[in-house]
PDB file of N, CA, C and O in Angstrom:
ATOM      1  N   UNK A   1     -40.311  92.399-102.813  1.00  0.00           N
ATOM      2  CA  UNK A   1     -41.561  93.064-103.086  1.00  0.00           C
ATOM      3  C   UNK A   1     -41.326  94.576-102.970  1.00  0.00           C
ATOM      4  O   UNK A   1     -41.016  95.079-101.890  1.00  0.00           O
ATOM      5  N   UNK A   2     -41.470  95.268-104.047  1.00  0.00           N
ATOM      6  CA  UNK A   2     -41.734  96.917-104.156  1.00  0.00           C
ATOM      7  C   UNK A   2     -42.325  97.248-102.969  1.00  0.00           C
ATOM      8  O   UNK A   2     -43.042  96.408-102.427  1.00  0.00           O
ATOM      9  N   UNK A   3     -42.113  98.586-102.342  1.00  0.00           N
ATOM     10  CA  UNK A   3     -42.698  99.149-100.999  1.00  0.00           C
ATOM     11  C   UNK A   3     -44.739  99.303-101.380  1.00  0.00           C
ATOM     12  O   UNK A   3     -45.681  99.078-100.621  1.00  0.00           O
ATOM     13  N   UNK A   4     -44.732  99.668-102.533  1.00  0.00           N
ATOM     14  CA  UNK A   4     -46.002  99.833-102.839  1.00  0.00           C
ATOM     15  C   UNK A   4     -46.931  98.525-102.972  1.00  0.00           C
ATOM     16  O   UNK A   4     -48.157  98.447-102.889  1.00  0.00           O
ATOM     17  N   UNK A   5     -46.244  97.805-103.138  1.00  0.00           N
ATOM     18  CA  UNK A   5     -47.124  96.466-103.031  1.00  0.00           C
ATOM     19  C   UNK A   5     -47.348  95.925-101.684  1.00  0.00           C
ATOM     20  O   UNK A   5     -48.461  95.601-101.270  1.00  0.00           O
ATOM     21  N   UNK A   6     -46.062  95.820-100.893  1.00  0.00           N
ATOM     22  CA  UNK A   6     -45.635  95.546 -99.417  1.00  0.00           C
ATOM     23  C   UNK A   6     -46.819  96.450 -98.629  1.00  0.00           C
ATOM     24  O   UNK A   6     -47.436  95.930 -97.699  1.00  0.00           O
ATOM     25  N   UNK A   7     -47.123  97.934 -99.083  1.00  0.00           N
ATOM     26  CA  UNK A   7     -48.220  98.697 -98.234  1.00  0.00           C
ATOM     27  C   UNK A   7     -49.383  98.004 -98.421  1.00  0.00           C
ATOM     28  O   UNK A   7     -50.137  97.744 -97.483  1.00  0.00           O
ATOM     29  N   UNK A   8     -49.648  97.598 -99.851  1.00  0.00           N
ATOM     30  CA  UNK A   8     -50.667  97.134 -99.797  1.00  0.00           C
ATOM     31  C   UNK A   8     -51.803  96.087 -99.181  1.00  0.00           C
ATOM     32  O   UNK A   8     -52.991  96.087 -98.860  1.00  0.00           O
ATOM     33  N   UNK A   9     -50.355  94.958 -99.238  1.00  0.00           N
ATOM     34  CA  UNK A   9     -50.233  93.787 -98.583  1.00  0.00           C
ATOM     35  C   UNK A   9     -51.057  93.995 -96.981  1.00  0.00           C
ATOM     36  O   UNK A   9     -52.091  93.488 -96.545  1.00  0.00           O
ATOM     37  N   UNK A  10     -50.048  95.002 -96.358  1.00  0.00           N
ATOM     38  CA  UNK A  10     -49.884  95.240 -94.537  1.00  0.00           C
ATOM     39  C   UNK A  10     -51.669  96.051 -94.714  1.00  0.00           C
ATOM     40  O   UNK A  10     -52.472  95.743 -93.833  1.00  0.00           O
ATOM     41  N   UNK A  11     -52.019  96.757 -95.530  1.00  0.00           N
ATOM     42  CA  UNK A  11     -53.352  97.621 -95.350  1.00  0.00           C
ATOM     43  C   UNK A  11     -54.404  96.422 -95.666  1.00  0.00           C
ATOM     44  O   UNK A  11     -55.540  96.659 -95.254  1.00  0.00           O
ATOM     45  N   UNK A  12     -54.233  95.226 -96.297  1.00  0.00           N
ATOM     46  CA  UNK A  12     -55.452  94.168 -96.182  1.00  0.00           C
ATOM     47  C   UNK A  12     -55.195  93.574 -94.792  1.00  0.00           C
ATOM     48  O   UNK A  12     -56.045  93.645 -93.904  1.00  0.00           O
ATOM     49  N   UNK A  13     -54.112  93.039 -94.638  1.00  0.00           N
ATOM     50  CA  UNK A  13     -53.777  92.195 -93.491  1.00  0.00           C
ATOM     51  C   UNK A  13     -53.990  93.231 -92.347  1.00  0.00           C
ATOM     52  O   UNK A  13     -53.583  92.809 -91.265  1.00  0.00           O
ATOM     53  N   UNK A  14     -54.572  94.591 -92.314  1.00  0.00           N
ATOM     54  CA  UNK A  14     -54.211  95.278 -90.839  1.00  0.00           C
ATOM     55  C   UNK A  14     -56.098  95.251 -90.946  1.00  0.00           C
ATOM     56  O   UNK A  14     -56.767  95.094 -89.925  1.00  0.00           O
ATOM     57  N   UNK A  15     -56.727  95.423 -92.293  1.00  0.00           N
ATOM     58  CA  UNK A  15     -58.074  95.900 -91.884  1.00  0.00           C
ATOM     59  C   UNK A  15     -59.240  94.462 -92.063  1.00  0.00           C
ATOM     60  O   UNK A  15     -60.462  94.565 -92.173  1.00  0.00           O
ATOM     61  N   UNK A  16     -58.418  93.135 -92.048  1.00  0.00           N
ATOM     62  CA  UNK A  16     -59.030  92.403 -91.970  1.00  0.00           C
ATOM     63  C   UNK A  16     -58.276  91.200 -90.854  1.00  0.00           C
ATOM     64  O   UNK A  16     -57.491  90.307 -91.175  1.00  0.00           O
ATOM     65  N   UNK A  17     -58.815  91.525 -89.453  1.00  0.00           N
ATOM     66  CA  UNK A  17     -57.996  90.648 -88.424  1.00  0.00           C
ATOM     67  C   UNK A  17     -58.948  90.077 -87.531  1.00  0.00           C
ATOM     68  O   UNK A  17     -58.612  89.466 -86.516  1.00  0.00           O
ATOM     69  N   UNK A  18     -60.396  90.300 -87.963  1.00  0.00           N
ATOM     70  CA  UNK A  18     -60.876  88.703 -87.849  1.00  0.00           C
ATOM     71  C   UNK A  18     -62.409  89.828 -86.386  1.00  0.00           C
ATOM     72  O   UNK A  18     -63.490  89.605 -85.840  1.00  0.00           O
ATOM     73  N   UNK A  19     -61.673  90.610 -86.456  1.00  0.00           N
ATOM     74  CA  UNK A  19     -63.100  91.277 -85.489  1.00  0.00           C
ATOM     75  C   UNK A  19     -63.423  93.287 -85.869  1.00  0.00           C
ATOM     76  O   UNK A  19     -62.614  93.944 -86.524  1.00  0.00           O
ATOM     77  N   UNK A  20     -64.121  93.607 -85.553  1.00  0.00           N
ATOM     78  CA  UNK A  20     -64.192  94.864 -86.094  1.00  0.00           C
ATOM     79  C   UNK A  20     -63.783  95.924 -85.116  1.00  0.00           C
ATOM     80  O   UNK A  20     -63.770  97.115 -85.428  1.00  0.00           O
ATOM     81  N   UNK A  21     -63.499  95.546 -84.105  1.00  0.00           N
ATOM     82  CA  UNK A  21     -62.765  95.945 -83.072  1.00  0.00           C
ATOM     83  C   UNK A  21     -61.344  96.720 -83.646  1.00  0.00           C
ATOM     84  O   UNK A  21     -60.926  97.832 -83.971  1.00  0.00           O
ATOM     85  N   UNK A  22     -60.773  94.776 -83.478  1.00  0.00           N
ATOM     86  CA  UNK A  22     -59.417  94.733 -84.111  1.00  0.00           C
ATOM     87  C   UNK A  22     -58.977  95.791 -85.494  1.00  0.00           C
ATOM     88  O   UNK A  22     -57.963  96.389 -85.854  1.00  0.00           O
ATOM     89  N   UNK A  23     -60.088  95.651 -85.889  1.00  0.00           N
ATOM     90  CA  UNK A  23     -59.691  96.365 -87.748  1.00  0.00           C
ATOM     91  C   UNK A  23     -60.007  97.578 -87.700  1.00  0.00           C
ATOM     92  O   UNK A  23     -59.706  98.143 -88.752  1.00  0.00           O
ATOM     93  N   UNK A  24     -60.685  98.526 -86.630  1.00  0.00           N
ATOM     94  CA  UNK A  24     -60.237  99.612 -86.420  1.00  0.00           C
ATOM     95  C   UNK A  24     -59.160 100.377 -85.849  1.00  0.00           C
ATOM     96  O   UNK A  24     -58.579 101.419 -86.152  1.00  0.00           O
ATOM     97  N   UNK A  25     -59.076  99.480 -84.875  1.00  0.00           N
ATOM     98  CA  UNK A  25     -58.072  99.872 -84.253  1.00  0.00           C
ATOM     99  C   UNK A  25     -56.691  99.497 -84.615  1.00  0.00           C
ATOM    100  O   UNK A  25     -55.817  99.996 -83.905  1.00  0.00           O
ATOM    101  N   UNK A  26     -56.279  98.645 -85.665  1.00  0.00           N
ATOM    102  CA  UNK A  26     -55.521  98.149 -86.177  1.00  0.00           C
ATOM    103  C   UNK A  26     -55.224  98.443 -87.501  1.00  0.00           C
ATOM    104  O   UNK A  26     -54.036  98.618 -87.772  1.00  0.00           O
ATOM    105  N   UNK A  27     -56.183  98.547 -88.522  1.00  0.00           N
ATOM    106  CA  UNK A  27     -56.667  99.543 -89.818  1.00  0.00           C
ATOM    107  C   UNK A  27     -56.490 100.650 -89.479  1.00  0.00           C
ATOM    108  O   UNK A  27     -55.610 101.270 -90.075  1.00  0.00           O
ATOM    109  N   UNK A  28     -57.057 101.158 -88.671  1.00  0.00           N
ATOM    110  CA  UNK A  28     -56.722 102.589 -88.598  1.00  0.00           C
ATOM    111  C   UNK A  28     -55.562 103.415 -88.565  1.00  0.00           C
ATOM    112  O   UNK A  28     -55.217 104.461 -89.116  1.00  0.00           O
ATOM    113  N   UNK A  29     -54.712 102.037 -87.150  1.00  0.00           N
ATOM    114  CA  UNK A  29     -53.361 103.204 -87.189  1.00  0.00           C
ATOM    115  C   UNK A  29     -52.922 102.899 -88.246  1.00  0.00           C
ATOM    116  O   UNK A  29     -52.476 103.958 -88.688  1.00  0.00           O
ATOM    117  N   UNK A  30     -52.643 101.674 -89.392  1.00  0.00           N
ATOM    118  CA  UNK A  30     -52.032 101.871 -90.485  1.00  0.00           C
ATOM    119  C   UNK A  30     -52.551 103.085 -91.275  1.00  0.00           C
ATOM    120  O   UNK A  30     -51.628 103.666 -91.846  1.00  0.00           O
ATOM    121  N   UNK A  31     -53.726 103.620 -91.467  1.00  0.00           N
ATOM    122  CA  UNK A  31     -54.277 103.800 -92.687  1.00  0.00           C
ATOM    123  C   UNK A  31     -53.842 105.658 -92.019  1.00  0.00           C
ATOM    124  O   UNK A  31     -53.475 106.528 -92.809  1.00  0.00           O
ATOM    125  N   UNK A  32     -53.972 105.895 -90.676  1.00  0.00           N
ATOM    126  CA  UNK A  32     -52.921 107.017 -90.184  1.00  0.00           C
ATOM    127  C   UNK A  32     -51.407 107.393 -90.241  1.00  0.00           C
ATOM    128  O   UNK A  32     -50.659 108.368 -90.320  1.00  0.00           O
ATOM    129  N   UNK A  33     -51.408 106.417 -90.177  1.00  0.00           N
ATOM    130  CA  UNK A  33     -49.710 106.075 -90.424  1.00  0.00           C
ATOM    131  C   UNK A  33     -48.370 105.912 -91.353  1.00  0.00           C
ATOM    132  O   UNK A  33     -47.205 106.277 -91.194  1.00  0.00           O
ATOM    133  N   UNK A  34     -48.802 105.462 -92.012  1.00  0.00           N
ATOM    134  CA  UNK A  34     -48.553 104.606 -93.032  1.00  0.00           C
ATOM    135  C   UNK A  34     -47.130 105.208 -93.788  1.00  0.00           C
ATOM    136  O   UNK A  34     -45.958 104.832 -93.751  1.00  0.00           O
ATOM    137  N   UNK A  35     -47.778 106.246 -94.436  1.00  0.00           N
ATOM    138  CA  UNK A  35     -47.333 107.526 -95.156  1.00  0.00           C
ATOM    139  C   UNK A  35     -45.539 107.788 -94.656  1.00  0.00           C
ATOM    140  O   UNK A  35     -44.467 107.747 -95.259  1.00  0.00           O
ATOM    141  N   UNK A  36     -45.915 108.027 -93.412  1.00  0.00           N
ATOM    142  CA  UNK A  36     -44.222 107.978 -93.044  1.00  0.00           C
ATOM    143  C   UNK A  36     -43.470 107.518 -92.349  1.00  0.00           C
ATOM    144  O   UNK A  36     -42.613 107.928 -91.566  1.00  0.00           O
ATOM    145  N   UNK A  37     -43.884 106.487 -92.716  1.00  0.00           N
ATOM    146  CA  UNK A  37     -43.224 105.206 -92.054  1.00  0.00           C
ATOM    147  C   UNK A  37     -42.340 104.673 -93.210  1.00  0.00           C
ATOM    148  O   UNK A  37     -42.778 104.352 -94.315  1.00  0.00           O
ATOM    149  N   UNK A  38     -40.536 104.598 -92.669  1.00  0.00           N
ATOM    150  CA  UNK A  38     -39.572 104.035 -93.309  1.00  0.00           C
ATOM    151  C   UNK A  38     -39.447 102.538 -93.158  1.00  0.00           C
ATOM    152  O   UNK A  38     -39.948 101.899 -92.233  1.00  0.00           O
ATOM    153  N   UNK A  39     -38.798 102.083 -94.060  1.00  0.00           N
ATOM    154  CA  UNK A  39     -38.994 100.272 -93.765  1.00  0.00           C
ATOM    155  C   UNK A  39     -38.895  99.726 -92.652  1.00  0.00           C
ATOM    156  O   UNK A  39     -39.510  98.699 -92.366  1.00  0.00           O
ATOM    157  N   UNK A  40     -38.167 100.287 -91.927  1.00  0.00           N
ATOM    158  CA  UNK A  40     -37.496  99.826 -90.334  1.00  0.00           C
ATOM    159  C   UNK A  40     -39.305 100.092 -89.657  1.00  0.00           C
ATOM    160  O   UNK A  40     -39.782  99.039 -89.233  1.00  0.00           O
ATOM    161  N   UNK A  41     -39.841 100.794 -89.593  1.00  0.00           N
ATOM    162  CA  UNK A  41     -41.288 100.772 -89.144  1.00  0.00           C
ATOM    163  C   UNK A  41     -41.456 100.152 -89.948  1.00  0.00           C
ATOM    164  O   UNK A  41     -41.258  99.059 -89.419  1.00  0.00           O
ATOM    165  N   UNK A  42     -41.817  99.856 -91.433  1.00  0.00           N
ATOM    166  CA  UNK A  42     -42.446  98.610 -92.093  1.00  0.00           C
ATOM    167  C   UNK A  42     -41.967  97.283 -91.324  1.00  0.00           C
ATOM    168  O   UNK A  42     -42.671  96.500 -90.687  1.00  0.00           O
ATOM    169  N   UNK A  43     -40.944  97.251 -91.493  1.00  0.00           N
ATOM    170  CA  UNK A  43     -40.423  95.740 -91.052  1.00  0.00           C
ATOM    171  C   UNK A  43     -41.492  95.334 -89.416  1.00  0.00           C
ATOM    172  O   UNK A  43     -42.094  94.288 -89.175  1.00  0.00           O
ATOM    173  N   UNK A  44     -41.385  96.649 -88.517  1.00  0.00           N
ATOM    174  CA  UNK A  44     -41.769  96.602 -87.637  1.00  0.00           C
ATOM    175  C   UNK A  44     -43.288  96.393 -87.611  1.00  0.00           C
ATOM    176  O   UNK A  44     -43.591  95.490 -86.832  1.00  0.00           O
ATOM    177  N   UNK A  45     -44.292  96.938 -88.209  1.00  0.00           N
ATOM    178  CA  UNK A  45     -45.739  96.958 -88.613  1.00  0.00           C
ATOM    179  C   UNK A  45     -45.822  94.999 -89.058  1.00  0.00           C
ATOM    180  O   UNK A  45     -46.545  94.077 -88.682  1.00  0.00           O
ATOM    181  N   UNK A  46     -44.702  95.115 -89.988  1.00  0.00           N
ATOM    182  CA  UNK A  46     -45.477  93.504 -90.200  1.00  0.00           C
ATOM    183  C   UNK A  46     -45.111  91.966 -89.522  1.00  0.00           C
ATOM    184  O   UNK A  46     -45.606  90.841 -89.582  1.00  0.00           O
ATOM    185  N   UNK A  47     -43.932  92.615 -88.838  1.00  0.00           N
ATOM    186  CA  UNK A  47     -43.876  91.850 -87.555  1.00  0.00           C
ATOM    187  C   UNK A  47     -45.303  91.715 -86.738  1.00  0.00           C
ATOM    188  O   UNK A  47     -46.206  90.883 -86.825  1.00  0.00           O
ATOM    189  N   UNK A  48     -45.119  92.949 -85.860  1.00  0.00           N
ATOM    190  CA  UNK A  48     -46.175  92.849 -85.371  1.00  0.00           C
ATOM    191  C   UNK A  48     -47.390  92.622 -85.451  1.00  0.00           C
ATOM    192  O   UNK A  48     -47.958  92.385 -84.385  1.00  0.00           O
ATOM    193  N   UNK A  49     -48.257  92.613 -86.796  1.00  0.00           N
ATOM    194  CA  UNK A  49     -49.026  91.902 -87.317  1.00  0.00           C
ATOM    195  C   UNK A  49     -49.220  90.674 -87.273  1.00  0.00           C
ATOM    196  O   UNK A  49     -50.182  90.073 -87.752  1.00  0.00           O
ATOM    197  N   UNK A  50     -48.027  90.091 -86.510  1.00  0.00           N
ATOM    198  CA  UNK A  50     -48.418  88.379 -86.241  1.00  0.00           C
ATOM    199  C   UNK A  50     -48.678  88.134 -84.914  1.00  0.00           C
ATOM    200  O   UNK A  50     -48.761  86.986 -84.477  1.00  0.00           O
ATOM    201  N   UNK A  51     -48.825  89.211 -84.171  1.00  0.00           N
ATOM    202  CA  UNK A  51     -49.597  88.703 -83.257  1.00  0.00           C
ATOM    203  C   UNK A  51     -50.638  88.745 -82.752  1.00  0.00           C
ATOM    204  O   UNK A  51     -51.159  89.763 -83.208  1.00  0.00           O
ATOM    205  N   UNK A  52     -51.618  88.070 -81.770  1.00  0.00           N
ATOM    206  CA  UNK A  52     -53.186  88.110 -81.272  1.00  0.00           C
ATOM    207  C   UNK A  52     -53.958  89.251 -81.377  1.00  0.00           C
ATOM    208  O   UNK A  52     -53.393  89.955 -80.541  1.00  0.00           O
ATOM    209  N   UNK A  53     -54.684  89.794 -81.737  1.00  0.00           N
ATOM    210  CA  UNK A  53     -55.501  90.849 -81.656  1.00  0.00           C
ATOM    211  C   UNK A  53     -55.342  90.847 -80.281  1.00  0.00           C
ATOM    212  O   UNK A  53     -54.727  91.635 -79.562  1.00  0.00           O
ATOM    213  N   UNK A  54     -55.904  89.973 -80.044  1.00  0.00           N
ATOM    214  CA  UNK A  54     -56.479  90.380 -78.330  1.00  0.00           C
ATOM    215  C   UNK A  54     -55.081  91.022 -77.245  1.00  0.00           C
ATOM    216  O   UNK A  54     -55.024  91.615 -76.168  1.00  0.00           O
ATOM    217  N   UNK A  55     -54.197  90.560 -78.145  1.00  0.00           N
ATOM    218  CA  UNK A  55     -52.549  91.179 -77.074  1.00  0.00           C
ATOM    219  C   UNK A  55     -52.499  92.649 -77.546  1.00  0.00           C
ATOM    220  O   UNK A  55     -52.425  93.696 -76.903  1.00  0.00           O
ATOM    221  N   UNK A  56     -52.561  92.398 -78.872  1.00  0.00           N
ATOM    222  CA  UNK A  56     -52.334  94.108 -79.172  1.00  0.00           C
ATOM    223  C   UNK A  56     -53.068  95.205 -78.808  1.00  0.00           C
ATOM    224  O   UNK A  56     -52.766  96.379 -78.594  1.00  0.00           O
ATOM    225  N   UNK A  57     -54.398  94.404 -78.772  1.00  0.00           N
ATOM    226  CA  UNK A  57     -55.702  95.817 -78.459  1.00  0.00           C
ATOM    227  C   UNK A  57     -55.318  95.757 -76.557  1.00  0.00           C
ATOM    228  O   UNK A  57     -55.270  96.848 -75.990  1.00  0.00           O
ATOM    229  N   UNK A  58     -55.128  94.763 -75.904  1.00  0.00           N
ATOM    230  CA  UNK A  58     -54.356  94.929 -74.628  1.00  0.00           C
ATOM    231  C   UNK A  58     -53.397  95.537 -74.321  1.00  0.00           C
ATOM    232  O   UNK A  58     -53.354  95.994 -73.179  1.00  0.00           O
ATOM    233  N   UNK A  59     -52.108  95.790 -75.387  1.00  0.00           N
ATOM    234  CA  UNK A  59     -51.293  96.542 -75.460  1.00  0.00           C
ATOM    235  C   UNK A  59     -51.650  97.779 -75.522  1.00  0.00           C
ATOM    236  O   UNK A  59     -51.013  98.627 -74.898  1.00  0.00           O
ATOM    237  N   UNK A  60     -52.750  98.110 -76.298  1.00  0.00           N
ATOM    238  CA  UNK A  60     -52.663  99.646 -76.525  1.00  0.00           C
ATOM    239  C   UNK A  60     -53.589 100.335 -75.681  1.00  0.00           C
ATOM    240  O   UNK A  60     -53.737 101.557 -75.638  1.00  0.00           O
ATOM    241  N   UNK A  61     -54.217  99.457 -74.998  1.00  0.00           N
ATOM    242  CA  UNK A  61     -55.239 100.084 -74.222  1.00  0.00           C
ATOM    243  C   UNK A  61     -54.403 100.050 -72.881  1.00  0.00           C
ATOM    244  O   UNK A  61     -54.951 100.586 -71.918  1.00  0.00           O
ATOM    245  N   UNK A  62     -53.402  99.606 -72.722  1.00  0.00           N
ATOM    246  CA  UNK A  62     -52.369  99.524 -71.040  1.00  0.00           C
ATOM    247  C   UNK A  62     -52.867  98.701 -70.635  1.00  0.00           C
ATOM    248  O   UNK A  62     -52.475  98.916 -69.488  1.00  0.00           O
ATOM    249  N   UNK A  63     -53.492  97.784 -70.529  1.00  0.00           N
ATOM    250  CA  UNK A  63     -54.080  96.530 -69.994  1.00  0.00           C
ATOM    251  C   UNK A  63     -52.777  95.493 -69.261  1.00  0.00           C
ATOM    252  O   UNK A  63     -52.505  95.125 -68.118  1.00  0.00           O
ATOM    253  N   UNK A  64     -52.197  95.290 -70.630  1.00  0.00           N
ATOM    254  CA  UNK A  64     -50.809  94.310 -70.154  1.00  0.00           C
ATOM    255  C   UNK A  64     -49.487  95.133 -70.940  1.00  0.00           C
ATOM    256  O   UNK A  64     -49.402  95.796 -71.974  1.00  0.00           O
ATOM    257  N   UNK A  65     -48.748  94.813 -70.121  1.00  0.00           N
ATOM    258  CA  UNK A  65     -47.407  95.556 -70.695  1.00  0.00           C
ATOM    259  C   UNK A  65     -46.696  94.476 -71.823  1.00  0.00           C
ATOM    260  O   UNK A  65     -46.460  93.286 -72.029  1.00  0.00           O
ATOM    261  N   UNK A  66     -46.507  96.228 -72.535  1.00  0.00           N
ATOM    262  CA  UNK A  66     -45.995  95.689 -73.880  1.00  0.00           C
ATOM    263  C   UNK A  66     -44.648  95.019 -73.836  1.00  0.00           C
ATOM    264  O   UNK A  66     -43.812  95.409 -73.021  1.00  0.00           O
ATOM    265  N   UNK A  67     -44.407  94.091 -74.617  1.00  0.00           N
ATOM    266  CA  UNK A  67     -43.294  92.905 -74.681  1.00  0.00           C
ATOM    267  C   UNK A  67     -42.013  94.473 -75.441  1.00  0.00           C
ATOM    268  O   UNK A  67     -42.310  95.467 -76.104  1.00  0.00           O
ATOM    269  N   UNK A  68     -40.654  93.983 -74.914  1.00  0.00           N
ATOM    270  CA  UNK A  68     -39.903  94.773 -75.050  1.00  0.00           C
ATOM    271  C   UNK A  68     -39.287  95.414 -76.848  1.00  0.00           C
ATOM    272  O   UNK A  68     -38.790  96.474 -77.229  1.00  0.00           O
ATOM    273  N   UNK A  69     -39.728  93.897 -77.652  1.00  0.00           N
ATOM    274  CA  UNK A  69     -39.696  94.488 -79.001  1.00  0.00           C
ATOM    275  C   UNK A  69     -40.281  95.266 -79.627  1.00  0.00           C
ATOM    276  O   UNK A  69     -39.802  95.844 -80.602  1.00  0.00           O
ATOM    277  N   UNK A  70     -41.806  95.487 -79.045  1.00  0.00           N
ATOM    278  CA  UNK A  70     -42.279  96.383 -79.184  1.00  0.00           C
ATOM    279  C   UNK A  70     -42.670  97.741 -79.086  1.00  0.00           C
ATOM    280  O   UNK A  70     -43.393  98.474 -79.762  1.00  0.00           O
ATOM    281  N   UNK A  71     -41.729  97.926 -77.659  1.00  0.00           N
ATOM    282  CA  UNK A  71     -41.572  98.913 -76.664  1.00  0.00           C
ATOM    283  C   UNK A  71     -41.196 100.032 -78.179  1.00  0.00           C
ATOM    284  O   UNK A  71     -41.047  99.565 -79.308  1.00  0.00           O
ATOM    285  N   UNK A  72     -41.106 101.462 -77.866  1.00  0.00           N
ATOM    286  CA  UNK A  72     -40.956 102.637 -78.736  1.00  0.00           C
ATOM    287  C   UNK A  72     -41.922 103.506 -79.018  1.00  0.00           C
ATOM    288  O   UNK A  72     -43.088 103.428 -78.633  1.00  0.00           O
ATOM    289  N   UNK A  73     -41.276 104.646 -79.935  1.00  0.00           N
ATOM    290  CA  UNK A  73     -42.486 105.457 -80.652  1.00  0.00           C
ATOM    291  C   UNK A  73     -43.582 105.334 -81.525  1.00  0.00           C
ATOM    292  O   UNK A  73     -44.469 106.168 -81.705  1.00  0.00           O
ATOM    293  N   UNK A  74     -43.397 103.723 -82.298  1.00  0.00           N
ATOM    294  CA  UNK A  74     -44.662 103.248 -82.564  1.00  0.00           C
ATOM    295  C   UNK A  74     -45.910 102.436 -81.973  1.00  0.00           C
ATOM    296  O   UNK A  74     -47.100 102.423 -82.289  1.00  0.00           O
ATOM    297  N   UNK A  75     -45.272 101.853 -81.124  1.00  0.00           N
ATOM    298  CA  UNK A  75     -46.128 101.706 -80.104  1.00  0.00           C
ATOM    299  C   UNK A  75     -46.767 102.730 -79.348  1.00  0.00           C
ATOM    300  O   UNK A  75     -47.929 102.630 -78.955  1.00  0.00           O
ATOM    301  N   UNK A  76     -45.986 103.780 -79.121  1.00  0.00           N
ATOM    302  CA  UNK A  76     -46.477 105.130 -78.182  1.00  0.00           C
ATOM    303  C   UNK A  76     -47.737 105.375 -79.360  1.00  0.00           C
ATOM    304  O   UNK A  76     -48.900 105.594 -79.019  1.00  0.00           O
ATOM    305  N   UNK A  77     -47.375 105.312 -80.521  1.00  0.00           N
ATOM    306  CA  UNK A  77     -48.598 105.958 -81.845  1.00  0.00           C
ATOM    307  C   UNK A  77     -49.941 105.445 -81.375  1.00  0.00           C
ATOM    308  O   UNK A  77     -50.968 106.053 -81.075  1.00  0.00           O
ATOM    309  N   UNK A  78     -49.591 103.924 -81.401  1.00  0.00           N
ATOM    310  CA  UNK A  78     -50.549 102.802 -81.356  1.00  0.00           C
ATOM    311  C   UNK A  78     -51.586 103.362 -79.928  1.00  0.00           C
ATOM    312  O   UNK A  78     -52.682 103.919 -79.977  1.00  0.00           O
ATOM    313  N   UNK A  79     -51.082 103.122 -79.180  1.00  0.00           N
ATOM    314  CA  UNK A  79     -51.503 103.607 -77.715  1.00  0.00           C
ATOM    315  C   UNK A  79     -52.830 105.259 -77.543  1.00  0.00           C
ATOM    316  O   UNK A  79     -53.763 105.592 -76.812  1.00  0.00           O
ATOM    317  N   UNK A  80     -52.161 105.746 -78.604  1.00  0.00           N
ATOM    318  CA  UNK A  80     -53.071 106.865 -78.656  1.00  0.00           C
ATOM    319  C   UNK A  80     -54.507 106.915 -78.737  1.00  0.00           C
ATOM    320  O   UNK A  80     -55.246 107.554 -77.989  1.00  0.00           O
ATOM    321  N   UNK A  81     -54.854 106.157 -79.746  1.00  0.00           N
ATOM    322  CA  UNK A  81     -56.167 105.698 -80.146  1.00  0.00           C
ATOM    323  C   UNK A  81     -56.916 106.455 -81.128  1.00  0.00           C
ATOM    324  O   UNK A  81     -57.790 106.035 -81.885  1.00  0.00           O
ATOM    325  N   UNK A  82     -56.343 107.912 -80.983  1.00  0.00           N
ATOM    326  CA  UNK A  82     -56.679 109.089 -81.475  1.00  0.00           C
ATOM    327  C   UNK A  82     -57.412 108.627 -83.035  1.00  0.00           C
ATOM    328  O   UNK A  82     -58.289 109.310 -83.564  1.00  0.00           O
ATOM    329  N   UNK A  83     -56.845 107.303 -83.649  1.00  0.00           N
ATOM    330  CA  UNK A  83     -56.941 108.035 -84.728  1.00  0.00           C
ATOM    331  C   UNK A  83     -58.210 106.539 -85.238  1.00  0.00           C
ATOM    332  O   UNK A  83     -58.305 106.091 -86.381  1.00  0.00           O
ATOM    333  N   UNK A  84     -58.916 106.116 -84.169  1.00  0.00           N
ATOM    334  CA  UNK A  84     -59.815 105.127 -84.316  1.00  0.00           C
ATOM    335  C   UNK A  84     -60.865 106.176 -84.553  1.00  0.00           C
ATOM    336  O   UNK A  84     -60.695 107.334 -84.172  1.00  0.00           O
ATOM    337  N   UNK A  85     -61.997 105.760 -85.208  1.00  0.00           N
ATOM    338  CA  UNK A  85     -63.202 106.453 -85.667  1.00  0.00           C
ATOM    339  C   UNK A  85     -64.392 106.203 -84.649  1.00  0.00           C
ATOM    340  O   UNK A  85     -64.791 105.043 -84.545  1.00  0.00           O
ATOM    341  N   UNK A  86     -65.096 107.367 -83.757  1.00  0.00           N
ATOM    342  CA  UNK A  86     -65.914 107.001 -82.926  1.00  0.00           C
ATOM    343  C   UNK A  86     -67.160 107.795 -83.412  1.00  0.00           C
ATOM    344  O   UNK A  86     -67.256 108.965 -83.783  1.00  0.00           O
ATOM    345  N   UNK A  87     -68.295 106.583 -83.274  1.00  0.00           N
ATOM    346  CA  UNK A  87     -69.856 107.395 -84.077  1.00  0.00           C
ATOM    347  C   UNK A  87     -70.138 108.314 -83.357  1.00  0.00           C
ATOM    348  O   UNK A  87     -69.281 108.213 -82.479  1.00  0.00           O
ATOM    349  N   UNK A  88     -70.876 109.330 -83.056  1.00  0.00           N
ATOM    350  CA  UNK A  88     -71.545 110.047 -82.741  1.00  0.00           C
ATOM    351  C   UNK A  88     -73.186 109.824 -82.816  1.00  0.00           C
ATOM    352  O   UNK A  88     -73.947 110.710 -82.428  1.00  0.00           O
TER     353      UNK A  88
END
């Protein structure tokens, strides 16, 4: 699959994960991200996409410590939050 299709793919599967929670915070960092991220982060994004919402939004909030494959600078991204959308 072409990288442009493959983005496409990871941007449905990141902004539809079943709660609206999840799909911001999960949508978002893709839709922040995305851009320069080399396959080795792709590969990594759609890995991680298979697992629980509820682990990941635990992950990024420090709740439970992150499993060691995940450990790195995209995870550090994830963790930020910065780039979730909050109403006013």
């Amino acid at each position: 699959m072409d990288r442009e299709n493959r983005l496409k793919r990871l941007r449905f599967r990141a902004w539809h994960r079943g709660t609206k929670e999840a799909d911001l915070m999960i949508g978002g960092f893709f839709d922040a991200h995305h851009l320069a991220w080399d396959d080795v982060e792709i590969d990594w994004f759609e890995t991680f996409l298979e697992e629980q919402d509820v682990d990941i939004m635990a992950w990024a909030m420090g709740v439970q410590p992150v499993p060691r494959k995940y450990q790195g600078p995209m995870m550090d991204s994830l963790k930020t939050l910065t780039y979730v959308p909050i109403a006013k």
